[in-house]
C-alpha positions in Angstrom: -11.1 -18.5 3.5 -8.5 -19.4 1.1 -7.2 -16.5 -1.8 -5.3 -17.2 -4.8 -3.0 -14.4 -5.4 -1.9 -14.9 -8.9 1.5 -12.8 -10.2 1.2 -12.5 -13.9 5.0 -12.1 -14.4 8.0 -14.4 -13.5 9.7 -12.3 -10.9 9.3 -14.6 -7.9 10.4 -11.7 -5.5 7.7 -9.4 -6.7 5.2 -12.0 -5.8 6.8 -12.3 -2.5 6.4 -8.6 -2.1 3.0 -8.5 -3.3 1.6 -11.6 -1.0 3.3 -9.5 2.1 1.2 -6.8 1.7 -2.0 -9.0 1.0 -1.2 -10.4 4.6 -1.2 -7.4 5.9 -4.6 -6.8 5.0 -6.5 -9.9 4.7 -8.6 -11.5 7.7 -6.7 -13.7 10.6 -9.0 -16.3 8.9 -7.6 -15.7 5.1 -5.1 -17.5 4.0 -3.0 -16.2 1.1 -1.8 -18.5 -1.5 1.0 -16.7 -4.0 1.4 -18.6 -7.6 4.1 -16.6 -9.7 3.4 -17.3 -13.8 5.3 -19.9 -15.2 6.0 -18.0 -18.5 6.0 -14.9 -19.9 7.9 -11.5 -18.8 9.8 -9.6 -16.0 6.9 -7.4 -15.6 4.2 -6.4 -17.8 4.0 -3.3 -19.1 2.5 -2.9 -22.4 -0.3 -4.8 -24.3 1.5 -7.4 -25.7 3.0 -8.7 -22.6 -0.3 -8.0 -20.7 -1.4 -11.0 -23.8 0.9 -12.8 -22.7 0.1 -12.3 -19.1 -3.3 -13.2 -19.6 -2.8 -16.7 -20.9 -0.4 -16.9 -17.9 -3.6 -16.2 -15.8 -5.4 -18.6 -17.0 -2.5 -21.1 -16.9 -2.5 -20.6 -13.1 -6.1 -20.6 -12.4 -6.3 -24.2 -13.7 -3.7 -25.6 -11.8 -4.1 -23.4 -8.3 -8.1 -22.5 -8.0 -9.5 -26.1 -7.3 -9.7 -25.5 -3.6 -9.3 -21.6 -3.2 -12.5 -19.4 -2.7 -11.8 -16.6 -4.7 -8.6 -15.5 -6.8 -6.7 -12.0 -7.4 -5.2 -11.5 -10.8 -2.2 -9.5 -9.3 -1.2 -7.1 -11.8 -1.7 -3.2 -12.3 -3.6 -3.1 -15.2 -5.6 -6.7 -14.4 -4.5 -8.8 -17.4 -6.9 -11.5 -18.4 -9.6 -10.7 -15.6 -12.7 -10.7 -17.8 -10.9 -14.1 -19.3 -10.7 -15.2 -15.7 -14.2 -14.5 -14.7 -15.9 -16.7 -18.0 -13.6 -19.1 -17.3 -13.2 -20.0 -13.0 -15.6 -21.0 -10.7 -14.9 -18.6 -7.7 -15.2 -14.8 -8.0 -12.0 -13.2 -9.6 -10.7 -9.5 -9.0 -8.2 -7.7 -10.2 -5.7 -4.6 -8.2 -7.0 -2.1 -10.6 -10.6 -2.2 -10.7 -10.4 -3.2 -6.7 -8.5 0.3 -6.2 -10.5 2.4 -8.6 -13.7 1.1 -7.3 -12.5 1.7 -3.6 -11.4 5.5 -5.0 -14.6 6.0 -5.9 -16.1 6.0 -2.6 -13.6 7.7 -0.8 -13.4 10.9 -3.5 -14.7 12.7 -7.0 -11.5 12.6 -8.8 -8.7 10.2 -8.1 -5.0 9.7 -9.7 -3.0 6.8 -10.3 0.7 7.4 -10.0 3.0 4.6 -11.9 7.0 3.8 -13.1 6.7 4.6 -16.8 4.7 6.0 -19.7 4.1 2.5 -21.1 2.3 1.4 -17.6 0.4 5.1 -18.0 -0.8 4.1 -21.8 -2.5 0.7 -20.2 -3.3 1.7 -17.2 -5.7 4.8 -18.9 -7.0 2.2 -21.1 -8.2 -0.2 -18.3 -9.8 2.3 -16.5 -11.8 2.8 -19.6 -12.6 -0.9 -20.2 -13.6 -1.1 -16.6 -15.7 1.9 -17.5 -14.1 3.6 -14.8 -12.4 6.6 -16.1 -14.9 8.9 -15.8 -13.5 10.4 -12.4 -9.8 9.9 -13.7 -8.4 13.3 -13.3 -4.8 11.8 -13.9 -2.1 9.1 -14.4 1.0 10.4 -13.8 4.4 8.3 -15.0 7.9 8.4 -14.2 10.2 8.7 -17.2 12.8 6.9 -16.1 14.9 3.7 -16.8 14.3 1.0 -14.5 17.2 -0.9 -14.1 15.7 -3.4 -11.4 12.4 -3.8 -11.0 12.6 -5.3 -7.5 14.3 -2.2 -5.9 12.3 0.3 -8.0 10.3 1.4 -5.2 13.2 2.3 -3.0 15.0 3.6 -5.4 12.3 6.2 -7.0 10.2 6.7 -3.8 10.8 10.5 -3.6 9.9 10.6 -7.2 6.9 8.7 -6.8 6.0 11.3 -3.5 6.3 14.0 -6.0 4.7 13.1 -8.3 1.6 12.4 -6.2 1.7 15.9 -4.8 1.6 17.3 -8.5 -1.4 15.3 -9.2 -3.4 16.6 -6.3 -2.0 20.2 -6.8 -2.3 20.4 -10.2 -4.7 17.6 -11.8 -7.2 17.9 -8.6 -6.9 14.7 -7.4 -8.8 13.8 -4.2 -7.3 9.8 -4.4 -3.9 8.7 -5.2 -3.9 4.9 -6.5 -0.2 3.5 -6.8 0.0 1.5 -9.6 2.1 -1.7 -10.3 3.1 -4.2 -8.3 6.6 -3.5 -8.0 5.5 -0.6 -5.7 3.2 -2.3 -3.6 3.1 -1.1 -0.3 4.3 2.6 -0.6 0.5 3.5 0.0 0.5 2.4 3.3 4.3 3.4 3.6 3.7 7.2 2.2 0.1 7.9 3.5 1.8 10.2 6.4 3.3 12.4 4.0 0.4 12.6 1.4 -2.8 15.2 2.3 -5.3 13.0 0.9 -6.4 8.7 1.0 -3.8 6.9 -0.7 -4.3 3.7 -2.1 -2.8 0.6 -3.0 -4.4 -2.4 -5.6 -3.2 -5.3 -3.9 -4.7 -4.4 -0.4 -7.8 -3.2 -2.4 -8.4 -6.5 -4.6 -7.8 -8.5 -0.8 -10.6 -6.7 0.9 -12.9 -6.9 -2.4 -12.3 -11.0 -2.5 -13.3 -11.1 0.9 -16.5 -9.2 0.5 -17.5 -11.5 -2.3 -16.6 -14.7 -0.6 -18.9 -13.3 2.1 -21.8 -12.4 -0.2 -21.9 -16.0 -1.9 -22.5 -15.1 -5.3 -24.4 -17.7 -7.9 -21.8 -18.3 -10.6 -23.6 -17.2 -13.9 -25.6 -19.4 -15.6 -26.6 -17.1 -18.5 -24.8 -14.7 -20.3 -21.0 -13.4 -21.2 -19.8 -15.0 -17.8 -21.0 -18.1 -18.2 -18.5 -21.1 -18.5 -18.2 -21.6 -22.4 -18.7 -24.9 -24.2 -15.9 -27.3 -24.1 -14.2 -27.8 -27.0 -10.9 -29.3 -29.2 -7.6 -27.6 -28.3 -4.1 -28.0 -28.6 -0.5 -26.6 -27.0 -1.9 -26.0 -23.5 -0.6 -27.3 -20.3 -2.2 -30.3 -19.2 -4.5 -28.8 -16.6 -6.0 -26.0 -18.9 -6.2 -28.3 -21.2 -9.3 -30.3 -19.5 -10.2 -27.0 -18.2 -10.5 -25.9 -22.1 -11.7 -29.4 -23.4 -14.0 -31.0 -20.9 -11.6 -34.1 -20.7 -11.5 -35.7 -17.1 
């Protein structure tokens, strides 16, 4: 089996990070191919970027997907994923819906812990797209300025731990989902010092691919999901662009 891990931003390293963790989690059979976005921004945090990111997406599925069975839009906050699903032929999942979904069956309430109050804003709304919020009891945001995005999980880890332990104590959480790529990883790395499941979206959207790979889903014929009509377009890259147009 063959999953395309695809990092919405341009940070090269946090796609490094993030594939890690996938291959800690996937199947000895799985192979884990990492695509960072060839445009857009350090790390997307707010809807305009998450616009951007989505395009970016897209961009990737139509030059990486050909020969992958399933794909991971690798972003807290899963920018482009209904996009992704009209548009690819394998089954796409995204960290944020894999971890919520996973929450749900491990607990009644569940938190998702993040860097800033711009992540919190998109990550609440997500949830409700997804129309998963109903067992959100919490997302709970650092408010502070993030001066490299590649050491922000070292460097805020305590304040991450923290902040965790307010949400169970005080919002009732029975799950903790860390949120955002940049701290993929500290579920795993933090579960010994946390009194309920932690969880983390990349490991999540990993073991969800796998599950639908396994299942063999029809791609839908009918309906929202099905591949739209080809038609004129202009300004893409090449490949989307016979992706979008139909041309061979």
């Amino acid at each position: 089996m063959k999953l395309l891990l695809i990092n919405p931003n341009i940070t090269a390293a946090m796609t490094d990070s993030m594939a890690a963790e996938a291959r800690r989690f996937a199947s000895p059979s799985t192979e884990i191919v990492a695509v960072t976005a060839e445009f857009g921004t350090q790390y997307v945090e707010n809807r305009v970027e998450a616009a951007i990111a989505s395009h970016a997406v897209l961009d990737a599925l139509a030059k990486h997907a050909a020969d992958c069975d399933a794909a991971i839009v690798s972003a807290f906050g899963d920018p482009g994923l209904a996009a992704a699903r009209e548009f690819a032929d394998i089954p796409v999942v995204g960290i944020e819906e894999s971890a919520i979904l996973t929450a749900w069956m491990l607990g009644r309430r569940y938190s998702i812990i993040c860097l800033t109050p711009r992540l919190r804003t998109w990550y609440i709304e997500c949830a409700q797209e997804h129309g998963l919020a109903g067992r959100l009891a919490s997302v709970r945001a650092l408010d502070a300025p993030i001066a490299d995005i590649t050491r922000a999980k070292e460097q805020y880890r305590d304040r991450l731990i923290e902040a965790c332990m307010h949400a169970i104590e005080q919002d009732e959480a029975e799950v903790i989902i860390f949120g955002g790529g940049p701290i993929a990883g500290l579920a795993r790395e933090a579960a010994g010092a946390i009194p309920v499941p932690t969880l983390d979206g990349v490991s999540c959207a990993v073991r969800m691919a796998e599950a639908l790979v396994g299942l063999q889903p029809r791609p839908a014929q009918s309906g929202s999901f099905a591949r739209p009509r080809a038609k004129p377009a202009k300004g893409l890259s090449p490949e989307l662009m016979r992706r979008i147009t139909g041309e061979t």
